[in-house]
MIVO-667252 format. One record per residue (C-alpha): residue in three letters; x, y, z. Coordinates in steps of 0.2 Angstrom, whole numbers, plus 5000, padded with zeros to 4 digits. Layout:
# residues N
ALAXYZ ...
# end
This chain:
# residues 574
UNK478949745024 UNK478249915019 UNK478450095028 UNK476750155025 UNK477150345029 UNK475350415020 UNK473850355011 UNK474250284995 UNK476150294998 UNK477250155004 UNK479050135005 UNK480049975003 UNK481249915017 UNK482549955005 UNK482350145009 UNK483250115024 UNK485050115012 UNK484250255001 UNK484450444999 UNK483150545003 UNK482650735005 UNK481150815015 UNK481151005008 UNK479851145014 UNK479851305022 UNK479751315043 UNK478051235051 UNK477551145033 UNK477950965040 UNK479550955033 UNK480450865049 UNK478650805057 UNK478750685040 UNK480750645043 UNK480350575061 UNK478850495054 UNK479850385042 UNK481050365057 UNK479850295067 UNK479450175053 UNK481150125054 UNK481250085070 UNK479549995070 UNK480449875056 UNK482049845068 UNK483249965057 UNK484650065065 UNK484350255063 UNK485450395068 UNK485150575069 UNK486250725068 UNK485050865077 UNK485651025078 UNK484151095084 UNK483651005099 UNK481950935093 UNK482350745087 UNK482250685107 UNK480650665103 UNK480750515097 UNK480650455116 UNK479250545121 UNK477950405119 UNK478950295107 UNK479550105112 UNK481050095104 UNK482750105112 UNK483450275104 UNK484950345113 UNK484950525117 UNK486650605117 UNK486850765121 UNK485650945120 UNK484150985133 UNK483650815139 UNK485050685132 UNK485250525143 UNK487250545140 UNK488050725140 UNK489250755123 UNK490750835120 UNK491250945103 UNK492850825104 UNK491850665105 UNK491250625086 UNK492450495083 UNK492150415100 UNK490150405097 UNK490350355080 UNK491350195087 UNK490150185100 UNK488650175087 UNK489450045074 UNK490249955090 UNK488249915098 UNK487249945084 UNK486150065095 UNK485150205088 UNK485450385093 UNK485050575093 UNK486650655092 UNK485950825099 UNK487150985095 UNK485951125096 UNK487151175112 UNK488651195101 UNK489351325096 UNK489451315076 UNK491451285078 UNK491151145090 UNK489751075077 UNK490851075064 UNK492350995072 UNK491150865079 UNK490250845064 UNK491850805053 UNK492550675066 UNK491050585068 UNK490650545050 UNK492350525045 UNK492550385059 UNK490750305057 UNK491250305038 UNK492650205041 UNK491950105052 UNK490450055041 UNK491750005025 UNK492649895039 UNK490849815044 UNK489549865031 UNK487649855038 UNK485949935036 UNK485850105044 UNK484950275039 UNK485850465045 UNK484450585046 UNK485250775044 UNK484150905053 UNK484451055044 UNK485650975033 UNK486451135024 UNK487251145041 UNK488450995037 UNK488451005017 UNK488351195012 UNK488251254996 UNK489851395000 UNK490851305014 UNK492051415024 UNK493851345029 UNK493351225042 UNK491651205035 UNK492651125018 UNK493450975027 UNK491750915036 UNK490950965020 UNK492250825011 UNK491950685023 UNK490050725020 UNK490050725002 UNK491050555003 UNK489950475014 UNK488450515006 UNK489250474988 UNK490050294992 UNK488850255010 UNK487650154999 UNK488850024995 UNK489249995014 UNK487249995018 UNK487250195024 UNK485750295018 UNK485050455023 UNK483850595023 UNK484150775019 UNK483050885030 UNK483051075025 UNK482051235024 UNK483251315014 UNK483851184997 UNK484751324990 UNK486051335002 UNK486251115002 UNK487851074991 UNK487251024975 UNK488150874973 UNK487250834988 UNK485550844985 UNK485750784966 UNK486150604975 UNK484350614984 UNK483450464974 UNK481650524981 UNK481150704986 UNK479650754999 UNK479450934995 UNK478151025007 UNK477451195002 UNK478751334998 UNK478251514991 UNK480151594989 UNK480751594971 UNK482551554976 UNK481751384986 UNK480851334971 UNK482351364958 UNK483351234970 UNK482051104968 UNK481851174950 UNK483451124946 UNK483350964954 UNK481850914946 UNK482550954929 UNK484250834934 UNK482950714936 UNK482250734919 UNK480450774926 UNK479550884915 UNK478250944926 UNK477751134933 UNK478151164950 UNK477851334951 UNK475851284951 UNK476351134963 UNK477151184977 UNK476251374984 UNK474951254984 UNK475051114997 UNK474251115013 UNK475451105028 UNK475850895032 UNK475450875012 UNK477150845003 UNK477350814985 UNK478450674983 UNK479350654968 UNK480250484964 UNK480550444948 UNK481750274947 UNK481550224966 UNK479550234967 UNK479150294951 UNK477850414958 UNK477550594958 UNK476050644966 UNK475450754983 UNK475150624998 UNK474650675018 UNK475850605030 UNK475050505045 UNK474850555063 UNK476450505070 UNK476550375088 UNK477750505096 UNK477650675101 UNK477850835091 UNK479050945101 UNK479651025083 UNK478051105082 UNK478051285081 UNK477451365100 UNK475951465100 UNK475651645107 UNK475151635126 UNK475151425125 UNK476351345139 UNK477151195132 UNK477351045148 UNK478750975146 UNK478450775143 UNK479750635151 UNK480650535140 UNK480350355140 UNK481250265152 UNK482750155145 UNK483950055151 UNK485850155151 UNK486750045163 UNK487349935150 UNK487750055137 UNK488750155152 UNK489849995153 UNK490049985135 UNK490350155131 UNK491750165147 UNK492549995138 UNK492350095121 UNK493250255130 UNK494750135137 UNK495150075119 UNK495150235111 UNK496250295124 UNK497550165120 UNK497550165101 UNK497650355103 UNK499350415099 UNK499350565111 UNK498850475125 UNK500050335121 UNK501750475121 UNK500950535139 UNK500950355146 UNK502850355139 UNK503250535145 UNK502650455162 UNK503450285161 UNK505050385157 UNK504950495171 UNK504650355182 UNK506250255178 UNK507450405180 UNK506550455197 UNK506750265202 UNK508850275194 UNK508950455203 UNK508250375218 UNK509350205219 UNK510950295214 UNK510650425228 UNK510550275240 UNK512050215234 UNK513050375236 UNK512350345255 UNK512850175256 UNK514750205253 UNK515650245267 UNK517450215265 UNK518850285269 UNK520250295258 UNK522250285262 UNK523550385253 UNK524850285245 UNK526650375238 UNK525850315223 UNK524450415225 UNK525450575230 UNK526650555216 UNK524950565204 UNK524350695213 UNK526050795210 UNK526050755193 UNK523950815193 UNK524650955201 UNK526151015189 UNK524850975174 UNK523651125184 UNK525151255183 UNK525351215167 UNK523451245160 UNK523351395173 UNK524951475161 UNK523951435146 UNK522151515154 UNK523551695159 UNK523951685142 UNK522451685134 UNK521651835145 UNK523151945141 UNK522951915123 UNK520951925122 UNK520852075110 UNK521751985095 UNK520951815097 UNK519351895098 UNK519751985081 UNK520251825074 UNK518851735079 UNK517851855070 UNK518751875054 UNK518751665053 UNK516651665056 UNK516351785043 UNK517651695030 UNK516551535036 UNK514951615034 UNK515351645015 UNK515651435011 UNK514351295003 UNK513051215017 UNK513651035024 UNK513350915012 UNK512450785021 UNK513450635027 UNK512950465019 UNK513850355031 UNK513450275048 UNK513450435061 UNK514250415076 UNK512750465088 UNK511150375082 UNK509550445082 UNK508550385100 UNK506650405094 UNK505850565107 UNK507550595113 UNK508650695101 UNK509650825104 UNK509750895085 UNK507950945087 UNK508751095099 UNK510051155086 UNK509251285078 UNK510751315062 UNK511751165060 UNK513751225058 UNK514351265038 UNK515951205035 UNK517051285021 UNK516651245002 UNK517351094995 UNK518551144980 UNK518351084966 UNK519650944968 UNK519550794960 UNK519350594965 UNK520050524948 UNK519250654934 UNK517750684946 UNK517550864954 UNK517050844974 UNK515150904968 UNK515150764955 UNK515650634967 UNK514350704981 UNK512850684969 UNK513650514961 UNK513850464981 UNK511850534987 UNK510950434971 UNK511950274974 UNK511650284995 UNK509750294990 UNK510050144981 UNK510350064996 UNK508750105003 UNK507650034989 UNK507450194980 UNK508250144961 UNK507550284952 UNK507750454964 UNK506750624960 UNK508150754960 UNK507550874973 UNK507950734985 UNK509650704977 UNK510150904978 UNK509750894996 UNK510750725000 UNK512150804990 UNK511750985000 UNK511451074987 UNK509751164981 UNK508751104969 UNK508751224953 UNK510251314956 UNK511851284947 UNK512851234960 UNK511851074957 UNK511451074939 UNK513151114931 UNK513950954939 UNK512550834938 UNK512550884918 UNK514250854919 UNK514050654927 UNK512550654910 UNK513850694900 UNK515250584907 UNK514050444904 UNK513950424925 UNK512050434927 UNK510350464914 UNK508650584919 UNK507150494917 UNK506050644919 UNK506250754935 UNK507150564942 UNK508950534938 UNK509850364938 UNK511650264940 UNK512250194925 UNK513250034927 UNK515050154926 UNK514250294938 UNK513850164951 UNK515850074950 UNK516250264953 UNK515250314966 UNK515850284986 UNK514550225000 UNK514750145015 UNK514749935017 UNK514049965032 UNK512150025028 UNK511350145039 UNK509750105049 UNK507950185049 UNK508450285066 UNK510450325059 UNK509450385040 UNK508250515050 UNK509850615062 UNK510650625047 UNK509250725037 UNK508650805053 UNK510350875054 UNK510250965040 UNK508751045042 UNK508451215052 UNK507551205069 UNK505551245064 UNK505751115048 UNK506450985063 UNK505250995073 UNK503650975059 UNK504750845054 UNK504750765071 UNK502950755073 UNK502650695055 UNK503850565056 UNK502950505073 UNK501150465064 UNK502150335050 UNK501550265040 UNK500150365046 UNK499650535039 UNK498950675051 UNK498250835047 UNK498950995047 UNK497951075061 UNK498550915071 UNK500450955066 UNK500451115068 UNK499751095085 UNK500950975090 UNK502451045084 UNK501951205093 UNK501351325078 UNK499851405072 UNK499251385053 UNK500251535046 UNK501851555037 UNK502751525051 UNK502051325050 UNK501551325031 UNK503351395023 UNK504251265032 UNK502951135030 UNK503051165010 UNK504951165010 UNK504851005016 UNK503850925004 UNK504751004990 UNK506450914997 UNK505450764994 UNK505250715013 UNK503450715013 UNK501750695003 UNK500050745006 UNK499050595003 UNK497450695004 UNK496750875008 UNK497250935022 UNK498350785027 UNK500050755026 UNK501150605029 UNK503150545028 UNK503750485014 UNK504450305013 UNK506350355008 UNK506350415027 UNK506150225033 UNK507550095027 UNK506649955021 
# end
């Protein structure tokens, strides 16, 4: 089957999986030619979708037969929401349907954020279950920019992924642009076939200058493109088509609402074709419902409400059975003679409370003096063995303790011809051994042992254990030797994945607890760092990004990709 888009010029079905680009300054056909080859598409039975964020690609309805959804803008037959690009990107792959994603009435952070979603998801989706599908970009250099800025960056990454790997899972597209030198390079380098439309700026004709010469084409463009007539694109494919030579588009079937409005003309405003949206309602509302429930957020609020639920319903049945007891309790001389005794044991603790109040002033000093020796000591070392209060996922109460307590230094008493710093690193790099983790990197070590990384108070006695023979580096990683692990002390008993995390969490301060928390609640997922510093109740400043580092140096998390970050799997026994 061929797209025949102009006299003497017809595209192959294949196009529907290829790169194209339609480049050409405003009112010289650039996006009249786009939606003809969409048109063509659609003729052939293809899937097209179309990122518009200018409001003029609903007129493929407007005297076309095909079934293209409008999603949003002017005259979409669904309203959209800037949070809704990964839902309409399950709704797409999930029904196969054709669709206008119209986000001219976005502000550009709302695009962005929709943008990013959408392709990231539909990406994912396609790899999952690849089939033929073409992405037109209206004014593409508003989703792959040449200079992105912060949030621009991370749509620009899914972007350049999609469109570099997209082929293989059949997603081809069209770049549709009156300004090529502001599309990402790398971008418009991958477009196979170019439709270039009259363009008299120098810095527009050095853009498709440079492209040309990527292509190895030899020819002069400067005498080419002030040149063509308006609808008359040259078309330059030299692998795909192996053409390069000046064509006219044909008349399109659908209306031209991109055209430019004249002085004193009126434009009517023409229906859309009538289609039925009944049954993609019910299929988007199924859609909707399943997202929901694979969503963690919304699965912690049905848990937040479940909870709430069963301790109004405990509040509830053990008021009702306050009510229901009635009786009426007789004094025995048992009873009196506990009461007597209760009674002299109250005198007694009443001498002890005089006591204390007469001699407030001294104990007060003393107090002082003995938090100020205590504030001087080592950290805690953390404890290796089975704590005594396990950690209840969403429910734990170390989250609310800001400083954990510092004990006094451990002296440097000895466990045979150990010092107690030896024997705490000997007993962290053995108790990691017990998870699975053979070979440990030595931040994670120091912080086991509750020491820093770096500092001598770890250094000196772990080169001490090397020279004893007790344990060997391999790298920034340390390990047991066969007389280090007869030497080191651990627990029979090992602990589990909820015991493994109260213990770290309890040596950490209150902001890296609660980034912690929220990290460890997306395993083996990772999330991004807007998402947890949202959830954790920070913005993206030191305040979130210090304590976020920290604990990835301690070796508690990784960041798998930009702008992501996940748990790492020594947190999870097993």
């Amino acid at each position: 089957m061929k797209l025949r888009i102009a006299d003497g010029l017809s595209l192959p079905i294949e196009t529907v999986t290829e790169k194209l680009a339609f480049l050409g300054r405003t009112g010289s056909g650039k996006t009249y030619a786009a939606m003809k080859l969409a048109e063509l598409m659609l003729d052939a039975g293809a899937q097209i979708v179309c990122l518009d964020p200018v409001g003029a690609w609903h007129g493929l309805r407007i005297g076309g037969p095909w079934n293209v959804y409008i999603f949003g803008g002017m005259r979409g037959d669904f309203p959209l929401e800037p949070t809704g690009g990964k839902l309409m990107a399950d709704v797409i792959a999930d029904r196969g349907i054709s669709a206008v994603l119209d986000i001219s009435q976005f502000i550009r952070a709302e695009q962005v954020r929709f943008a990013a979603e959408f392709i990231e998801r539909f990406f994912q989706r396609k790899k999952a279950a690849p089939s033929a599908v073409h992405v037109f970009l209206e004014e593409c250099q508003e989703f792959v920019p040449q200079n992105p800025g912060d949030r621009e960056a991370h749509m620009l990454h899914h972007f350049e992924r999609a469109w570099k790997l997209g082929r293989n899972f059949g997603i081809g597209g069209s770049l549709i642009s009156q300004r090529p030198q502001e599309i990402n390079k790398k971008a418009l380098n991958q477009a196979g076939t170019l439709f270039v439309f009259n363009m008299t700026g120098p810095q527009e004709r050095k853009a498709i200058a440079d492209w040309t010469r990527q292509a190895g084409i030899g020819e002069d463009i400067e005498s080419v493109l002030p040149m063509l007539k308006t609808g008359q694109p040259h078309v330059w494919s030299p692998t795909f088509l192996e053409v390069s030579k000046t064509v006219e588009i044909l008349p399109k079937q659908t209306a031209d609402v991109s055209m430019t409005p004249k002085v004193g003309a009126r434009t009517k405003e023409q229906p859309l074709t009538p289609i039925d949206v009944q049954k993609l309602t019910a299929a988007m509302a199924a859609t909707i419902e399943k997202a929901k429930q694979e969503d963690p957020k919304e699965l912690r609020k049905e848990i937040v409400a479940l909870k709430q639920q069963i301790a109004k319903a405990e509040k509830q049945k053990s008021e009702a059975a306050k009510v229901e007891q009635v009786e009426v309790s007789v004094l025995t001389d048992e009873d009196r003679q506990l009461l007597l005794a209760t009674k002299a044991v109250f005198d007694q603790a009443l001498g002890v409370v005089s006591f204390v109040e007469s001699h407030s002033t001294k104990l007060q000093a003393l107090y002082q003096s003995l938090q100020s020796r205590t504030a001087q000591r080592a950290p805690m070392p953390l404890q290796l063995r089975r704590p005594t209060s396990p950690l209840k996922p969403g429910n734990n109460p170390v989250l609310t303790d800001k400083h954990p307590p510092k004990p006094p230094r451990e002296t440097a008493e000895t466990n045979g011809d150990l010092s107690g710093p030896e024997h705490r690193i000997l007993d962290a790099i053995a108790w990691l051994e017990t998870v699975g983790v053979d070979d440990p990197e030595q931040p994670a070590v120091a912080f086991l042992a509750g020491y820093t990384y770096g500092g001598g108070a770890f250094n000196n006695p772990k080169g001490r254990l090397r020279s004893k023979g007790l344990v060997e580096y391999l790298g920034d990683r340390i390990r047991l030797t066969d007389e280090g692990r007869k030497s080191a002390t651990v627990s029979e008993t090992p602990l589990s994945t909820a015991e493994l995390q109260n213990a770290v969490m309890q040596r950490l301060p209150g902001p890296h607890q609660k980034i912690l928390g929220v990290i460890l609640e997306h395993y083996p997922e990772s999330i991004t760092k807007e998402d947890c510093a949202e959830e954790s109740g920070y913005a993206q400043g030191g305040a979130f990004n210090n304590p976020l580092g920290r604990l990835r140096s301690l070796g508690l998390i990784e960041y798998p990709e930009r702008g992501k970050v996940r748990a790492r799997d020594i947190l999870f026994v097993g």
